[in-house]
ZAMARGU-4260 file (C-alpha; in steps of 0.2 Angstrom, whole numbers, plus 5000, padded with zeros to 4 digits):
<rodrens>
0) 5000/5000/5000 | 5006/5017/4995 | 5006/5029/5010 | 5014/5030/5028 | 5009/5014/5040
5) 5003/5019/5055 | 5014/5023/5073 | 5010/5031/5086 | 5015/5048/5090 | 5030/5047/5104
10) 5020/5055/5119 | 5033/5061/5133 | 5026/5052/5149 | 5033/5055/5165 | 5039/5042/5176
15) 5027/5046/5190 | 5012/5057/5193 | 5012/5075/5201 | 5007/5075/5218 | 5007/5068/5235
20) 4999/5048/5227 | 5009/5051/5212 | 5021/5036/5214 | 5023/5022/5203 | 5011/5006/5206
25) 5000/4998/5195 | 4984/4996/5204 | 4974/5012/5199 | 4958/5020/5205 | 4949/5019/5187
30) 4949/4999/5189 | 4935/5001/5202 | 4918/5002/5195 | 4910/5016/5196 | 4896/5011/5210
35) 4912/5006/5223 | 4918/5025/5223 | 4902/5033/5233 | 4892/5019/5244 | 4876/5029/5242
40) 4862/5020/5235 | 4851/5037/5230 | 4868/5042/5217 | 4869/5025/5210 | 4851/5025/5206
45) 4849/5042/5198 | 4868/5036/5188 | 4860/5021/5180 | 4844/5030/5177 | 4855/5044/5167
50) 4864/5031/5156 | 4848/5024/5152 | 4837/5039/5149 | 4848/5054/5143 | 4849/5060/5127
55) 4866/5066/5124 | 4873/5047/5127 | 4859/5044/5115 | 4866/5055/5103 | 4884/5047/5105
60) 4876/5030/5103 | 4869/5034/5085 | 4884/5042/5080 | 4894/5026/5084 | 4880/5015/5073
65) 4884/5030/5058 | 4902/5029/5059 | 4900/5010/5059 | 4890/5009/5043 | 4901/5022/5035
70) 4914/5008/5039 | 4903/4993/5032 | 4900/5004/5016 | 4921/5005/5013 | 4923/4987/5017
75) 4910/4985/5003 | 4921/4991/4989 | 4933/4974/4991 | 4918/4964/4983 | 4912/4965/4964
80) 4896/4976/4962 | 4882/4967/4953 | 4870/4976/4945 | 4854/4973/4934 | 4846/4983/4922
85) 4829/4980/4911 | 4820/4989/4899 | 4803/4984/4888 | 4798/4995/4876 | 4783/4993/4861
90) 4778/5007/4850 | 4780/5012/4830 | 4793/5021/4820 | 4787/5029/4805 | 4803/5036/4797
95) 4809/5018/4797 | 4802/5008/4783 | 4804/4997/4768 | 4793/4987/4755 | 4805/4973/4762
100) 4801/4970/4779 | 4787/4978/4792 | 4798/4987/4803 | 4788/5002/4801 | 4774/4993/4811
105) 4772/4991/4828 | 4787/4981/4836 | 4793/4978/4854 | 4810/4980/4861 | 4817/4972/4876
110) 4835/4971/4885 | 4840/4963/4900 | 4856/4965/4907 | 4865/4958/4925 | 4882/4968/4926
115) 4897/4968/4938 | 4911/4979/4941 | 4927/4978/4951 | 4941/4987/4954 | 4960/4978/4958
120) 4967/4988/4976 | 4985/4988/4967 | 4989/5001/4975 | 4980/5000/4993 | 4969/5014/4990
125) 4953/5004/4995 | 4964/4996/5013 | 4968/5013/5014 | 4949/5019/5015 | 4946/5004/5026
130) 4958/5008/5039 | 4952/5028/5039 | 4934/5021/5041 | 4938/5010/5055 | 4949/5022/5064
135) 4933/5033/5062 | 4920/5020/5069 | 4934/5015/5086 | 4936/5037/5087 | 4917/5039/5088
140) 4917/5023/5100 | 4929/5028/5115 | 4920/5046/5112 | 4903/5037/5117 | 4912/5030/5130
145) 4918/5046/5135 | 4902/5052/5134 | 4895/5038/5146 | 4912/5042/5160 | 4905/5060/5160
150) 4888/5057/5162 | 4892/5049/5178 | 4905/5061/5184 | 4894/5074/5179 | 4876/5066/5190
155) 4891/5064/5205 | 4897/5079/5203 | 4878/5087/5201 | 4872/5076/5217 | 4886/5083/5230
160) 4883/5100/5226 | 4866/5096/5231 | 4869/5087/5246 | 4883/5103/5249 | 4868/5115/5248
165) 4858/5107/5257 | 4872/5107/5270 | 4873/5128/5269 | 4855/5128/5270 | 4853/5119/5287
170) 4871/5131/5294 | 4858/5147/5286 | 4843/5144/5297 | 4854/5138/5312 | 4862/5154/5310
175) 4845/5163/5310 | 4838/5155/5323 | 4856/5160/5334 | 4852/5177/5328 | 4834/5176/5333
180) 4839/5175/5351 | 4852/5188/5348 | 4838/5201/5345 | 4827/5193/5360 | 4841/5195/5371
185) 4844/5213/5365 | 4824/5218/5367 | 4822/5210/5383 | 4837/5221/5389 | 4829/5235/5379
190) 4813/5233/5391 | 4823/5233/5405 | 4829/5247/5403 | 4848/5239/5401 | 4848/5242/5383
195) 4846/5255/5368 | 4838/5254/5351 | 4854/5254/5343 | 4858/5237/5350 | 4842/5230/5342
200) 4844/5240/5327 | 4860/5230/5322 | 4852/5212/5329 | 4839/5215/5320 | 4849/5219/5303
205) 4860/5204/5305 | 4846/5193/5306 | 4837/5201/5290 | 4855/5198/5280 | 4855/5180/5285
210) 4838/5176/5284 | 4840/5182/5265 | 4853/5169/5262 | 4839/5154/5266 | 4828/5157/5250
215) 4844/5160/5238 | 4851/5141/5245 | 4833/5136/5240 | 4835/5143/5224 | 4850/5136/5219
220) 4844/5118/5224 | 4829/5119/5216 | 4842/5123/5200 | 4853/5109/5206 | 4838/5098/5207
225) 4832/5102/5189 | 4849/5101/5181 | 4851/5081/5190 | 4834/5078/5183 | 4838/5083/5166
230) 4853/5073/5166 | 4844/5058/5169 | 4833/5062/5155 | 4819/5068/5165 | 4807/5083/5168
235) 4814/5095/5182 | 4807/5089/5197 | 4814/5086/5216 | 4828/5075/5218 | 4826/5065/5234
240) 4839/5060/5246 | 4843/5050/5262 | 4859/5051/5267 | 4867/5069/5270 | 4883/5077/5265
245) 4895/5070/5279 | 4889/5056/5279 | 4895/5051/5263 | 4912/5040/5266 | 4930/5047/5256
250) 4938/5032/5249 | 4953/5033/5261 | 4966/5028/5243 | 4966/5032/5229 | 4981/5024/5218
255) 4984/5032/5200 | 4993/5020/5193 | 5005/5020/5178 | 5005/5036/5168 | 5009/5027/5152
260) 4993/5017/5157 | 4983/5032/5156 | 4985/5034/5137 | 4978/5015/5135 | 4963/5019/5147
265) 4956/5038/5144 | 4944/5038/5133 | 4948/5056/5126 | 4964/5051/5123 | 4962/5033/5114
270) 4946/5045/5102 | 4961/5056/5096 | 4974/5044/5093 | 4960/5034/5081 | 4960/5050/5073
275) 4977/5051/5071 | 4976/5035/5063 | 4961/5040/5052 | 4972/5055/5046 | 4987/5044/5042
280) 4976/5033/5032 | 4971/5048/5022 | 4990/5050/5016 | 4988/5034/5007 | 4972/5038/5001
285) 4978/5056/4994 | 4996/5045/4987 | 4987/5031/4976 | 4977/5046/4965 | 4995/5048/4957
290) 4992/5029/4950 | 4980/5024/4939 | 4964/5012/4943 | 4963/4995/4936 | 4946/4986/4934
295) 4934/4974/4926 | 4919/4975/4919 | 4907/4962/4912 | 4889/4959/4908 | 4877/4947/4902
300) 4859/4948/4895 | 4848/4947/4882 | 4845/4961/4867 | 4830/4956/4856 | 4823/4971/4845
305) 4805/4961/4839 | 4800/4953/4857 | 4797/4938/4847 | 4816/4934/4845 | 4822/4935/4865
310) 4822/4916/4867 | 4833/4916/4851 | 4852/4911/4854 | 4855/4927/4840 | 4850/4941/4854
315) 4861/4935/4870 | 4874/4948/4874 | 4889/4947/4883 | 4908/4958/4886 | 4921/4955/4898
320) 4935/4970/4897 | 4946/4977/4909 | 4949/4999/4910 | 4964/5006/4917 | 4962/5026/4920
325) 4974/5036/4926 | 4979/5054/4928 | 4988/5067/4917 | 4986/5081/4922 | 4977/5089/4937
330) 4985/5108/4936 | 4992/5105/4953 | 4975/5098/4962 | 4985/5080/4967 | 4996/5088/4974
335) 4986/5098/4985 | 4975/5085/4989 | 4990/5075/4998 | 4999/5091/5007 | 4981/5096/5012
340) 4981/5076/5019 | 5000/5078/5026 | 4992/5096/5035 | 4978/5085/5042 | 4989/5071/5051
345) 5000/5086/5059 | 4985/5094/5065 | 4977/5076/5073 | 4996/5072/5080 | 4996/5089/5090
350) 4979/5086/5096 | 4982/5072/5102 | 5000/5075/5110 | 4989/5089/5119 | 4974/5076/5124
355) 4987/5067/5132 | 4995/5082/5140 | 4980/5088/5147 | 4976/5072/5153 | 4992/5070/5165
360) 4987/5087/5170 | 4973/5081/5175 | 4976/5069/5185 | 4990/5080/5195 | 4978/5093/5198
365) 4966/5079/5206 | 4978/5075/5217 | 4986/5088/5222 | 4968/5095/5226 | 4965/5079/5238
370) 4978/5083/5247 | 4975/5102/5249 | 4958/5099/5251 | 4961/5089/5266 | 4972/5102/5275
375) 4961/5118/5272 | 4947/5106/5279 | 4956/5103/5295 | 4961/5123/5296 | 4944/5126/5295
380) 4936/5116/5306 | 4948/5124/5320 | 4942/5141/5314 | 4926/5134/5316 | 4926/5130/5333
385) 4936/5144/5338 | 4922/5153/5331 | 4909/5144/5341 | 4918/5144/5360 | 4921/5161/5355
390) 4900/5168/5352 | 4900/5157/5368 | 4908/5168/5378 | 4903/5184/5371 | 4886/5181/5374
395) 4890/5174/5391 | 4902/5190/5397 | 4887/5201/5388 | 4873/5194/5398 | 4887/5199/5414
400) 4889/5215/5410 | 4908/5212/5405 | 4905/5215/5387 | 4896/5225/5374 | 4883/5222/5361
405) 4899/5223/5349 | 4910/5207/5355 | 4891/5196/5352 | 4886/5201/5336 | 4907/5202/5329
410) 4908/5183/5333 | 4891/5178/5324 | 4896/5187/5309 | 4912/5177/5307 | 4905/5162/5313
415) 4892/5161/5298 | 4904/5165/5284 | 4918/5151/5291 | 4903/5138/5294 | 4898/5138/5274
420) 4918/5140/5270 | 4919/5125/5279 | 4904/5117/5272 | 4909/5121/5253 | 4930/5113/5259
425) 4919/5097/5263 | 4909/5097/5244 | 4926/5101/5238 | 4936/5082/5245 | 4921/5074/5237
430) 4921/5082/5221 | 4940/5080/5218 | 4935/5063/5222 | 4926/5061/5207 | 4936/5071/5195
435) 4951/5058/5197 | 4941/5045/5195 | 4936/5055/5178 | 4955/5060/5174 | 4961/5043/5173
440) 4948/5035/5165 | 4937/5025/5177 | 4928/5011/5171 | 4939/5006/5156 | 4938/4986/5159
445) 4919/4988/5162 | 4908/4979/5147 | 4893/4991/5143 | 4881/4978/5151 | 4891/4984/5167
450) 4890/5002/5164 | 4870/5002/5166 | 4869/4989/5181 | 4877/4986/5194 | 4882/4970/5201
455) 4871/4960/5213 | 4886/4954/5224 | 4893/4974/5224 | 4875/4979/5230 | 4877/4968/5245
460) 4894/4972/5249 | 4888/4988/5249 | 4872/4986/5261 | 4886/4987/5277 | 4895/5003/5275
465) 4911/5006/5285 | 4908/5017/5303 | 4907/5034/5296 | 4920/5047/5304 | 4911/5062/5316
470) 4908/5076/5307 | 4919/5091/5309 | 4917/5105/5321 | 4900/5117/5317 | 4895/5104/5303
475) 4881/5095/5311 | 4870/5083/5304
</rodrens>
């Protein structure tokens, strides 16, 4: 075959992933199925309704059946094509005529021909389109299954930030109801004639400004709620839970495995090297226009001009030929054709060099976040609780006589803000959670029977869940 063979680009891997799991071992966390990351039964449920139901995997799925036919329509061109073609005919020609014979009267006409064509691959140009057609169909299927690693990641991701503002909706009214009994305290003071209006005044603006934030965290779930329902291919509608935030469990490892395994695994990756290999194809094809075709060409029927003649040995026809056709000159056009192809392959090959990059980016970035996530979660929860002893004691030096109004409605104020800091840090470890699983490709080995369904012997491992931690300081269940 004319044209380049196919090798794949040299991708440069490193030995070892950035960040603190980055080390060499060949366990990785994408060989777990998806269903073992999370041991929440409401997530798995609303994950296999989404790979049943939504439409965007639909789309992906029909666009794998085209680019499989487009592939069985190039395989055709190996075989001969047979053709048939018929004509019956009956009528009168008045010009024609002779005293010697009644052709000027009516007459019928018939001819019936089966014909095949076929062309000799001297040159590859046909393995050439098979190989680009294939490359297409395995591109359009690791993008589907792309399409199906997302969809996951994306419902997971979707369902924490639920359970995350669901979380900050519970520290909002908390908070209101501490600032509720702020303002009492103030107004019985008031009465007492141990206040003043401007101690109220504030109590009662703090508890406005926080009492606002309740119906904006119950817009944003009711958005969250409808963008999980459309993901699952359903009408926007309430999303129904039963476990909370903390209470769902962190996989306490997560390997990475092999970066040279990554580039086997991702689907994003494996899509752009099948286009690299479609491109390189498409040099061979762009090569083989220099040479000329070599085919055959046959047929066989009958040609009878009175119907009454067609079973005669006299009106079978027959040819068996072959046509060779090549080019000349094109005005530069072949030429074109092929740098345009050469073009093409350079562009696929930095594509995919950057696929891959951005995949080993993204699987640093997971784990470096991890491990950040995990130390800003602990700072936090003492801020947290420093934050707490301290509206403690204010209110306690206040109702005294020790302290102002001031020291009491100073610690509520940076009690609040830390408590949803804290509460967004604690989204954060999950989410990262599931973006590694999406950066190295989880669920490569799973069969697309396994994808929609998990398995019954998983489900009852998964019934007893591990003791779960206590949640951190000011994040109660």
């Amino acid at each position: 075959m004319v044209g380049p063979n196919y090798r794949r680009p040299n991708v440069t891997t490193p030995v070892t992933f950035r960040g603190p799991s980055g080390a060499a071992q060949q366990a990785s966390f994408a060989d777990l199925p998806w269903w073992e990351i999370f041991k929440d039964e409401t997530l798995k449920d609303l994950v296999k309704t989404a790979l049943a139901n939504n439409y965007d995997l639909g789309a992906a799925v029909a666009r794998v059946e085209q680019a499989r036919q487009v592939a069985a329509e190039a395989r055709s061109q190996y075989f001969p094509a047979l053709d048939y073609s018929q004509s019956i005919t009956y009528g009168h020609n008045q010009f024609v005529s002779s005293p010697s014979s009644n052709v000027g009267a009516a007459q019928g006409f018939l001819l019936g021909l089966v014909s095949a064509t076929w062309e000799a691959d001297i040159w590859g140009n046909i393995r050439r389109l098979n190989e680009g057609a294939r490359a297409q169909y395995f591109a359009t299927e690791e993008a589907r299954r792309g399409v199906m690693l997302t969809l996951v990641s994306d419902v997971s991701q979707a369902y924490f930030e639920l359970l995350g503002l669901r979380l900050q909706l519970e520290i909002a009214r908390e908070t209101t109801q501490s600032y509720t009994a702020t303002l009492k305290l103030f107004t019985e003071r008031l009465q007492g004639g141990l206040g003043n209006v401007l101690q109220t005044s504030r109590a009662t603006a703090d508890l406005a400004t926080a009492a606002a934030n309740i119906p904006e965290l119950e817009r944003q779930i009711a958005l969250k709620e409808n963008q999980i329902s459309v993901l699952a291919g359903k009408n926007p509608n309430a999303i129904e839970t039963r476990v909370k935030l903390l209470e769902e469990i962190i996989p306490p490892d997560v390997p990475a495995g092999l970066p040279s395994a990554l580039l086997e695994r991702r689907p994003d990756v494996l899509s752009a090297e099948q286009t690299v290999r479609y491109a390189n194809a498409q040099i061979g094809v762009a090569k083989s226009a220099y040479f000329p075709t070599i085919g055959l060409t046959t047929f066989f029927g009958k040609v009878s001009g009175p119907l009454s003649d067609v079973v005669s040995a006299d009106t079978t026809a027959w040819s068996l030929g072959a046509h060779t056709a090549g080019p000349i000159f094109h005005g530069g056009a072949l030429k074109a054709q092929k740098r345009q192809a050469v073009a093409f392959w350079e562009q696929a090959k930095a594509q995919y060099l950057q696929t891959a990059l951005n995949a080993f980016r993204d699987v640093s970035d997971a784990l470096i976040s991890r491990e950040k996530y995990d130390a800003i979660r602990a700072e936090q929860a003492r801020a947290v609780q420093a934050y707490q002893d301290s509206v403690g004691f204010a209110l306690k030096r206040y109702a005294e006589g020790f302290s102002s109004y001031y020291e009491v409605l100073e610690a509520q104020q940076q009690l609040f803000p830390a408590q949803l800091s804290l509460a967004q840090t604690e989204v954060n470890r999950r989410l990262v959670i599931v973006q590694l699983y999406k950066a190295l490709g989880g669920g490569w080995n799973l069969t697309d029977a396994q994808w929609t369904a998990a398995s019954t012997q998983t489900g009852a491992q998964n019934s007893s869940p591990p003791a779960k931690p206590p949640p951190p300081a000011g994040l109660k269940h």
